[in-house]
N, C-alpha and C positions, 0 to 999 in steps of 0.2 A: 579381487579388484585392486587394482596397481593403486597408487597414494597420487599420483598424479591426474589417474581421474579424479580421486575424490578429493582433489583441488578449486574443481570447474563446479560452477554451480548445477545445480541437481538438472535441471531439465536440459544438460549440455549430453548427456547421455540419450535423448532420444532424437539427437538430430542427424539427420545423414550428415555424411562428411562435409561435402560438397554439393554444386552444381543447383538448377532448379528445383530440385529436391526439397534441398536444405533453404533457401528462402519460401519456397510453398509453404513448407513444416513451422520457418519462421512467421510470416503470417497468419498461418494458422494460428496458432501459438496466440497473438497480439492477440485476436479475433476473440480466440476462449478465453484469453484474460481480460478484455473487457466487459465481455458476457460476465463473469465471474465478477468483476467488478463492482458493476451496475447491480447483480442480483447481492451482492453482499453490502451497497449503500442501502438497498430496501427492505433487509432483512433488518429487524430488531427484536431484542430481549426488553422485556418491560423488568425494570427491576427498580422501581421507583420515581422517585424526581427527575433522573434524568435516563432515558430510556438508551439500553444497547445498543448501538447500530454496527454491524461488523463491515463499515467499511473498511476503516482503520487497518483491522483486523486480515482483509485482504489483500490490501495495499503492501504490508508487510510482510506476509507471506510468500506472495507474487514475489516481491523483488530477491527474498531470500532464496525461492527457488528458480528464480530467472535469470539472478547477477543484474548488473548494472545496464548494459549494454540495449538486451530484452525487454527488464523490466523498464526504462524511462521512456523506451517505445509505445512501449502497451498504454502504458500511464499516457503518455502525450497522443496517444491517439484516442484514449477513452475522454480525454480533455475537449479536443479536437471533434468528436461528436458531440460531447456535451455542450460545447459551441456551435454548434450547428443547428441547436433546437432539439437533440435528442433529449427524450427524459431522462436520464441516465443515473441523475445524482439525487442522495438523500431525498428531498423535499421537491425533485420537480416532478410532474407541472405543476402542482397544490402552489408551489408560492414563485412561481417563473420559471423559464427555460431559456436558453441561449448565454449569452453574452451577459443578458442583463442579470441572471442568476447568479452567474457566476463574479458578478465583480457586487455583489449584495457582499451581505454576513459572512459567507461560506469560500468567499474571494482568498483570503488570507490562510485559511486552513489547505484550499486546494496546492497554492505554490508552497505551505509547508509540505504537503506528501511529495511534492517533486522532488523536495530535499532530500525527505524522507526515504525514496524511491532510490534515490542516487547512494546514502547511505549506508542503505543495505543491503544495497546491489553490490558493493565495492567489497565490500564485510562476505560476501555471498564468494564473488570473482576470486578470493583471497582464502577460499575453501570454509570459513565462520559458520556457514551453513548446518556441517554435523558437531558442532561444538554447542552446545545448548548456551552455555553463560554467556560467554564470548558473542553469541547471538542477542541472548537478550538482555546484553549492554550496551554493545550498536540499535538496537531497536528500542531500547530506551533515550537515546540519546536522540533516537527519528522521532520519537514520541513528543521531545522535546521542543524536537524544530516545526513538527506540525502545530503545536502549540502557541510557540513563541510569534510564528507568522499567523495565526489567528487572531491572536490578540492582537498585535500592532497595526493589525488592520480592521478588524473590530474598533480599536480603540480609538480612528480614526470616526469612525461610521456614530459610535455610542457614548466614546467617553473611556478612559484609561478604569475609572474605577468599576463604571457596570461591565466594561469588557472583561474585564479579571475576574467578576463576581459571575457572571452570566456566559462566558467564552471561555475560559479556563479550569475554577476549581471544580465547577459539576465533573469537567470531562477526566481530570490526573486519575483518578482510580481505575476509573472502568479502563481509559485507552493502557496502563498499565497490565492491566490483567489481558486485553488483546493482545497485547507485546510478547507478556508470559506463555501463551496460549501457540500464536507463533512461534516464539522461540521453542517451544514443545514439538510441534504438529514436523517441520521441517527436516529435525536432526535425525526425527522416528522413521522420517522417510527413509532416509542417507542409511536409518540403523538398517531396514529391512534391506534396503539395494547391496547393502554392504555382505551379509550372511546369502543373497542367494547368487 
């Protein structure tokens, strides 16, 4: 496999060239990443005080194997349901759906993943994808921006100091170890497309 494919991020390999095709394929695409999406906000590991949820986890994945272009589509249009009233995210319907969900607690962490999404897209587009470190140093740095926008929007809603205490230090490990996890899962792909 030439080096200039494995430039483009990973899933630029199954798209046709051109024509209806290649947007069908792209839609498709968004579709299963927000299915993907949504089932990995609902998924969780219990591992104590603050329980796993692999949204994170997908978010970052997604964009690494989507690039930028894909992945902020998918992402704004799993947003874009999630405004619409679908359940989609973490905690809906248990604690709202729509609009009003979305601009609660969980407001500031969603426009971090947009960053997020942009991030690692760009890192992705830029070939970062089969490089494990170089991945997840970009994805610690998305880690960051998802964080940084939680809290200063938390700390709007709660207070600077319970937002740091109750919006940040629970999440630095585990969403690290999602990072690590992705930076893993991605480059493994790249390894196997690479040898067949």
């Amino acid at each position: 496999m030439s080096a200039a494919v494995l430039s483009r991020p990973l899933i630029s390999l199954a798209l046709p060239d051109k024509g209806i095709a290649r947007y069908a394929t792209l839609g498709f695409l968004a579709i299963a990443g927000t299915l993907l999406l949504t089932l990995a906000a609902k998924t969780k590991v219990v591992l104590g005080p603050v329980d796993l949820y692999l949204g994170n986890f997908a978010v970052l994945a997604l964009a690494a194997a989507y690039g930028s272009r894909l992945g902020l589509a998918t992402f704004m249009l799993y947003l874009a349901e999630g405004a619409a009233g679908f359940p989609v995210f973490q905690s809906s319907p248990e604690k709202g759906i729509g609009l009003a969900y979305m601009l609660g607690t969980t407001g500031g962490y969603l426009v971090g993943m947009i960053a997020a999404t942009a991030m690692v897209g760009w890192a992705a587009d830029r070939g970062w994808a089969e490089k494990p470190f170089r991945l997840f140093a970009v994805m610690v740095a998305a880690v960051a921006a998802v964080l940084v926008a939680g809290y200063a929007w938390l700390s709007v809603l709660i207070g600077a100091e319970a937002a740091w205490q109750f919006g940040v230090v629970p999440f630095i490990v585990p969403d690290l170890v999602k990072a690590a996890l992705a930076a893993s899962v991605v480059p493994a792909v790249w390894a196997l497309i690479r040898r067949s």
